[in-house]
C-alpha positions, 0 to 999 in steps of 0.5 A: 515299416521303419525301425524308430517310432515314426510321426504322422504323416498327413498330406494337405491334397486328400480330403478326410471325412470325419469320424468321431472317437466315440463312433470309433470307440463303440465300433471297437467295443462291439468288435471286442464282444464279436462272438465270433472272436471269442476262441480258445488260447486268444492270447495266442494272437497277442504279440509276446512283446505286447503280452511282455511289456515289452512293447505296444500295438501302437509302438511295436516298431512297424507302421508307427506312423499310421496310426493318425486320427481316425476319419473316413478317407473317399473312396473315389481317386483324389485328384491328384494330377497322376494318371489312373493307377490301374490304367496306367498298369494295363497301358504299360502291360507290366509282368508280375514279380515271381513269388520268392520264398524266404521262409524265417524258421525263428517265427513262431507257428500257430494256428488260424482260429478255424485250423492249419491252412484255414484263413479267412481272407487277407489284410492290406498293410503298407510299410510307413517307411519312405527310406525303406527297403524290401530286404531292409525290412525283411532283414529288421522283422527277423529279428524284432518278430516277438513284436509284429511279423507278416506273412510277406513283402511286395514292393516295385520288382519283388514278392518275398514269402517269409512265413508259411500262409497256412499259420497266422501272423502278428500284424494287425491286433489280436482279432485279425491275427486269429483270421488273415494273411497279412501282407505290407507294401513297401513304399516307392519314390515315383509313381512308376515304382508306385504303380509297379508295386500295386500290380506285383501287390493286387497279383499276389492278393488274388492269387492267395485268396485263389489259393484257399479258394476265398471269393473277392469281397473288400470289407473297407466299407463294412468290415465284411469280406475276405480284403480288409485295409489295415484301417478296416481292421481298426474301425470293425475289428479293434486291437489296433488303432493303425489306419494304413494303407488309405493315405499312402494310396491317396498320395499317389492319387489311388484308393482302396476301391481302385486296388480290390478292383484290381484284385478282382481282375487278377482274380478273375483270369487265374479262374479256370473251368474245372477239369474233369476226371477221365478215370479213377481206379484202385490200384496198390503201390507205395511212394515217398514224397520226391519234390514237396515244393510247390506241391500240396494235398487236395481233397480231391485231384486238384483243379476238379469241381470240390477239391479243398486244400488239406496240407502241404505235402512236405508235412508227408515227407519221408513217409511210406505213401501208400498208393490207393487210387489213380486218377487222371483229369482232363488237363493230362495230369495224374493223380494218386490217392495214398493213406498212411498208417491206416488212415486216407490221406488225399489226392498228390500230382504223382509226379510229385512222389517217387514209386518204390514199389508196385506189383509188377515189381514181384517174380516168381519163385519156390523154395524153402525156409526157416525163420532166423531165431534172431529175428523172431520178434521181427515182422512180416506184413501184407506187402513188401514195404513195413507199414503199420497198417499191413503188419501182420504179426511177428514171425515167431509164430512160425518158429522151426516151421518150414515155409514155402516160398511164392514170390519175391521182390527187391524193393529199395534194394532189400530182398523180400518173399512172401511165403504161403499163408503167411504175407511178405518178409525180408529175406535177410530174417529168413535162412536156409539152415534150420537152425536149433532153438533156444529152450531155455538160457539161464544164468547158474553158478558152478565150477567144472574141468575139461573132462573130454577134450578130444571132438570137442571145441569151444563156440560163440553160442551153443552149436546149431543155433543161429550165429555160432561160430566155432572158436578153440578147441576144448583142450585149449583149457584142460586143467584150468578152473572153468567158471560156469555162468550161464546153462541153455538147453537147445531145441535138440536137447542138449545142455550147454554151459557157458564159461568163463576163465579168470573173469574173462568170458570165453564161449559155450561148450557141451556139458557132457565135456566137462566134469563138474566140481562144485555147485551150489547144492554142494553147501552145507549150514554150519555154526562155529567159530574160528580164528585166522590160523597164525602163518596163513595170513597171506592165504586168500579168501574168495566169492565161491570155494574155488580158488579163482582169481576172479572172484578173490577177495585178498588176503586173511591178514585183514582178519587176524585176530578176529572171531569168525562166524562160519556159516556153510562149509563145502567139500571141493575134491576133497578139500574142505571149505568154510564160508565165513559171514561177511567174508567169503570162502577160504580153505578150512586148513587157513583156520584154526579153532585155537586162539594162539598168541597173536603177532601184535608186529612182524617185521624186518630188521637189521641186527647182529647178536650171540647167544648169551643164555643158552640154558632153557632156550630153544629155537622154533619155526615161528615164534613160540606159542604162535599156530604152527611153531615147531622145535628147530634146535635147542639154543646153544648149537649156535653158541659162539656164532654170529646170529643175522637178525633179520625180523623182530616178532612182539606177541603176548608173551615178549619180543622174538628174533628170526635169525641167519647163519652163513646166509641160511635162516635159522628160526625164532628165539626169545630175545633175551637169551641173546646179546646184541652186538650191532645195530644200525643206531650205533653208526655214526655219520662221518666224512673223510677220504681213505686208501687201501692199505697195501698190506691189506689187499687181502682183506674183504669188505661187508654189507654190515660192520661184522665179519659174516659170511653171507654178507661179504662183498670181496676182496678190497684188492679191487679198490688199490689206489683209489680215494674211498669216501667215508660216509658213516663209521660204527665202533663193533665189539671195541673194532672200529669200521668204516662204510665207504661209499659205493663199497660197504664196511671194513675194518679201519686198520685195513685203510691209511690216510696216506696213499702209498704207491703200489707194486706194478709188478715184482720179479726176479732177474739176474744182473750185475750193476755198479753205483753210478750215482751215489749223491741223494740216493739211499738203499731201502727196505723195499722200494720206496713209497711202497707201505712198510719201507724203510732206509737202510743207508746211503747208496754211497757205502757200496761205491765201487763194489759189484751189487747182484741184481736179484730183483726188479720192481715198478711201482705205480709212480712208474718207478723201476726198483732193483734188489741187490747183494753183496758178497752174497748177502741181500742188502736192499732196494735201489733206485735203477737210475742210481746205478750203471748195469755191466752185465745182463743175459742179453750180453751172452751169446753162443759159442761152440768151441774146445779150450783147455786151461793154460798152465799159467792160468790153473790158479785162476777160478772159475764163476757162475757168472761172468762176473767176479764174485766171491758168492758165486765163486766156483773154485780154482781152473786146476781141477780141469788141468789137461782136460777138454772143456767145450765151450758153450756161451761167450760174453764180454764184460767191460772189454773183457772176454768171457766163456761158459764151459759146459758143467762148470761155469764163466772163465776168462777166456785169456785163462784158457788156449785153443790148444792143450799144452 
């Protein structure tokens, strides 16, 4: 064959005898009536190409160059000048090529018109291609097959199978395909090669029609037999107008004669005399197909007199065999006869299975066992394999039955026994323990409690049943709310339910450990109407009347205002419960039978007021009229106060306030009997950059514009010194306040644009300075920069006097301040630069000593410091004439020496002598 549509080949050295169209013509006609031909589903033997319109039989892409004007061709070699074909074969004893499977599973698979397995003899094809290859046409064919395909190629080494001879092909028109194999020899360039192929072709030939044990009987001539030319089938079949392989034999100086003479000699030496058997017995066993590969299905053992091929035995892979006869023939082999489900099969070489049972398999045993509840549907068989053509029956007919056990078997590495009476099981559906069974499980609806815990545990099943594994103990659950989902009552009597906790499903307990607070025939029919109870909108309405996170259906505000239709009621532990249409459950207390004033809006707000009309008012719980409002206070006990309002109510009757005092809710008020002094629509947005006055580090801070309480965040001492943003301002009750960012509110007066220096620290001290420098420096009335400071005079007026340092300060500029007086009187702050200090504390030191005043020196006075000044001037030495003075400190002052005498203050010490005068 070749892939493009090929012209003629005619070769001028062989010698056609003619045939006219018309003798062709009726020999198809009569062919195409054959009733014989006349099959169910013959389209099926049309190549879907052809059935498309997609090709033709006579340019489908293989042969295109055989299908020359039909004549007879001799059937005597032509003389060509080339040996004797088959000679030349015996001459050079050539081998046959091995048979190669190459099986393409894209070809479709159908029938011969007699069955699987049933051909009627084989169609001679050659290839038409002198460029052709072996895997080159295979290779093209596998993927053109809607148009033509073979069952196999032969060429000078090769014989390839690419579909199974047991289907039919598309090869040579509609009426050879319901009946032959077809098989198509590629060409060759020399006459070894030709001869080569011809003897791997007449082979494969004889050993196929000795496969299906077909006779050899050419129908070249008359379109009778078991080989048939391509050309054959042209003139005595019809559906094809090909002529191959008559010329291309010819060139080679063979003919078709020549070539089923060597069938037939190959045919002949595959003959053998058939074996005898040398026994054949029943026995029992059971196999698997081990090696399916060249090993097929006979009527009888294979080789004896009337054996017939039924089936390959890969068409019984993976199935239990079982082994009903043995046979052995003459020739050595052994063969067993197997069944499946039932049903004879026939005769398998036995070393083609693997046996994986068989009676010497089975021991021995006793004992006893229960059929596991769990497996009561699986069954038991007359053998240890699962067989349908055994199976017995399932085990739960032998539920809570003790069984005898009487041998066993591991087959496959599955345990079996057979037990008395019964047959064979798997041990894995059997136990020793005599579990209870199963009475009844059926799903129920109710609620219970742990009434006893103690002994009691929680299982995966109902105790003593197959499977039931111990979890927690029952105590695990004490107080909680126990759905119960299903009730089973075992064989030995008692009820269990299974429950569940928070839809979560936990295990079976015995329900003599419960105690059961609702069922079902706990309801009651009821007819009535109710309202959602105003307040209890947040209460829930649930699946059952139990309050069950499980089965809650959300909260009664869906329902507010609303008519509700009840239908059942229930009393659970002394709580009634009604059922409302299209609702669920809920606790007949969230109801009411009233329609009170419905909350048209409940919400949150931001406001200040004061009461304005007290007369005739009242605060309530809820707002008035509505369920559940009761008396707080008559209005004017908060008279004067500032009201937090922290929720605005509309219902039909107007508009109500819910306030706070000091941060504690109050109530409801109507809002008319009030006076709003602050919203949050009075702020104004704003930008601008303050500080903390000095003066006002006392001063707190609010989450709102209104001095409350509740809503003070501190003191703004914590803030000194720092750049506070301005983001919105409000003006309250005629006071203007600022929200800083990051702060909250206050007051405006209590911030400065001016970024005053603050006291690092302020203390007292005692020293003595003078002026050092008077030039640009100035006396204020606290140091300056501080908030509130203001000059006095220039420091220059108190040039040359002694100034008594009372004070010293740091600001946060780093600068140290000293207060001073003069003469007593406290003058004001300086810059500590400006001056030049002569006497601190850290001059004195210690000094024991006696002195007495000297007589010259009575006049003299005496100080309470080391300095002279008359504010601290302590009178004349004359007091102490003649008298003792001990000395305690001494210290010198600008080069003078000076003495503190206990009980009276600083002397000079040139005013006093060691000795007493």
């Amino acid at each position: 064959m070749k892939k493009l549509v090929k012209s003629a080949v005619v070769f001028a050295s062989l010698v056609f005898i003619g045939t006219s169209a018309t003798m062709i013509t009726e020999k198809a006609s009569a062919a195409s009536i054959d009733p014989v031909q006349k099959v169910d589903g013959q389209a099926t033997y049309i190549p879907k190409g052809v059935r498309d319109g997609t090709a033709t039989e006579e340019h489908d892409g293989f042969e295109d160059g055989t299908n020359s004007v039909l004549q007879q061709v001799p059937l005597l070699r032509a003389t060509t000048g080339y040996p004797d074909v088959n000679a030349y074969i015996k001459s050079n004893k050539f081998s046959t090529a091995k048979i190669e499977k190459q099986l393409k599973s894209q070809f479709p698979k159908f029938n011969y018109r007699n069955g699987y397995g049933k051909p009627e003899g084989i169609v001679i094809h050659e290839t038409a291609n002198n460029s052709s290859t072996i895997t080159g046409e295979i290779n093209y064919m596998s993927t053109n097959y809607n148009n033509a395909f073979v069952h196999a190629f032969v060429d000078k080494s090769r014989i390839i199978q690419i579909h199974p001879t047991e289907n039919g092909v598309w090869g040579a028109g509609q009426y050879a395909n319901a009946r032959f194999i077809q098989v198509e020899l590629v060409r060759s360039k020399t006459f070894d090669e030709f001869a080569r192929s011809i003897n791997n072709y007449a082979y494969y030939a004889a050993y196929l029609l000795d496969q299906y044990n077909l006779p050899v009987d050419s129908a070249h001539s008359d379109g009778k037999g078991t080989v048939w030319s391509h050309d054959a089938v042209t003139r005595y079949l019809g559906g094809t107008t090909h002529t191959d392989p008559v010329a291309y034999f010819n060139q080679w100086g063979y003919n078709f004669n020549n070539f089923v003479s060597l069938i037939n000699e190959k045919y002949k030496a595959m003959q053998v005399n058939y074996e005898k058997i040398e026994y054949d017995k029943a026995i029992t066993a059971y196999s698997r197909v081990k090696t399916a590969t060249g090993n097929s299905v006979w009527t009888k053992p294979n080789k004896t007199e009337g054996a017939k091929l039924v089936n390959p035995l890969s068409s019984y892979s993976g199935k239990n065999l079982r082994i009903i006869r043995e046979a052995k023939t003459s020739g050595g082999t052994i063969w067993y006869q197997f069944s499946i489900g039932g049903k004879t099969i026939g005769w398998v070489d036995s070393k083609a299975l693997n046996t994986f049972y068989t009676p010497s398999m089975e021991k021995t045993i006793t004992g006893t066992r229960y059929v596991l509840p769990s497996k009561q549907t699986v069954h038991y068989y007359g053998l240890p394999v699962e067989d349908s053509a055994i199976d017995r029956g399932p085990l739960s007919k032998f539920n809570g039955q003790a069984l005898t056990l009487q041998r066993e078997a591991t087959i496959e590495g599955q345990l079996w026994y057979r037990v008395k009476d019964l047959g064979w099981v798997k041990a894995a559906n059997l136990t020793t323990t005599k579990y209870d069974l199963i009475e009844y499980d059926k799903a129920i609806t109710a609620y219970s409690r742990v009434k006893t815990a103690a002994g009691n545990y929680v299982w995966s099943k109902p105790n003593k049943t197959e499977g039931a594994k111990q979890g927690s103990a029952l105590s695990t659950y004490s107080g909680k709310n126990m759905r119960i989902i299903r009730e089973a009552k075992t064989s030995s009597g008692t009820i269990w339910y299974q429950f569940s906790i928070d839809g979560k499903t936990i295990g079976w307990v015995d329900t003599k450990a419960l105690n059961t607070f609702y069922t079902p025939s706990m309801e009651k029919n009821l007819t009535a109407t109710r309202y959602v109870a105003p307040g209890q909108e947040t209460q829930h309405y649930y699946g059952l009347p139990v309050a069950d996170s499980a089965i809650d259906r959300g909260p009664l505000s869906k329902f507010a205002g609303q008519t509700l239709t009840v239908q059942r009621e229930a009393t659970i532990e002394g709580q009634l419960w009604y059922r409302v249409k299209d609702l669920g459950w809920t606790k007949a207390s969230t109801l009411t039978a009233t329609q009170y004033d419905k909350l048209e809006y409940d919400k949150a707000i931001t406001a200040y007021s004061r009461v304005k009309t007290a007369t005739g008012n009242s605060v309530w719980t809820k707002p008035y009229r509505t369920s559940g409002y009761k008396l707080v206070n008559p209005l004017s006990s908060y008279a004067g106060k500032n009201l937090r309002i922290i929720r605005e109510a509309k219902t039909s009757s107007g508009i109500w306030y819910q306030f706070s005092v000091g941060g504690k809710t109050i109530g409801w008020v109507d809002s008319k009997a009030l006076n709003t002094f602050y919203t949050p629509s009075m702020e104004k947005t704003i930008t601008g950059t303050r500080y903390v006055l000095p003066s006002k580090q006392t001063v707190h801070y609010y989450g709102l514009p209104v001095e409350d309480s509740a809503i003070d965040r501190g003191p703004l001492s914590k803030f000194n010194g720092q750049a506070l943003t301005l983001q919105r301002e409000a003006t309250i009750e005629g006071q203007l306040w600022y929200r800083v960012k990051d702060l909250g509110w206050v007051k405006a007066a209590n911030l400065t644009t001016t970024k005053y220096d603050t006291l690092s620290y302020d203390k007292a001290i005692t020293a003595y300075s003078r002026v050092k420098t008077a030039t640009g420096n100035s006396v204020w009335t606290k140091p300056n920069k501080i908030e509130g400071a203001q000059k006095i005079s220039a420091l220059s007026t108190y040039s040359g006097k002694n100034m008594r340092i009372l004070r010293e300060a740091k600001t946060s500029s780093g600068t140290i301040w000293y207060q001073f007086s003069v003469g007593g009187k406290t003058i004001g702050w300086v810059e500590t630069k400006a001056l030049n200090t002569f006497y601190t504390p850290s001059m004195e030191k210690n000094l024991t000593a006696t002195r007495y005043v000297l007589t010259s020196k009575k006049n003299e006075h005496y100080y309470g410091l080391p300095v002279v000044d008359s504010a601290i001037d302590r009178g004349p030495l004359s007091k102490f004439s003649g008298k003792t003075l001990t000395v305690q400190r001494e210290a010198t002052i600008e080069g003078q020496l000076w003495y503190r005498v206990k009980d009276l203050g600083w002397t000079k010490a040139a005013n006093l002598s060691a000795k007493k005068q």
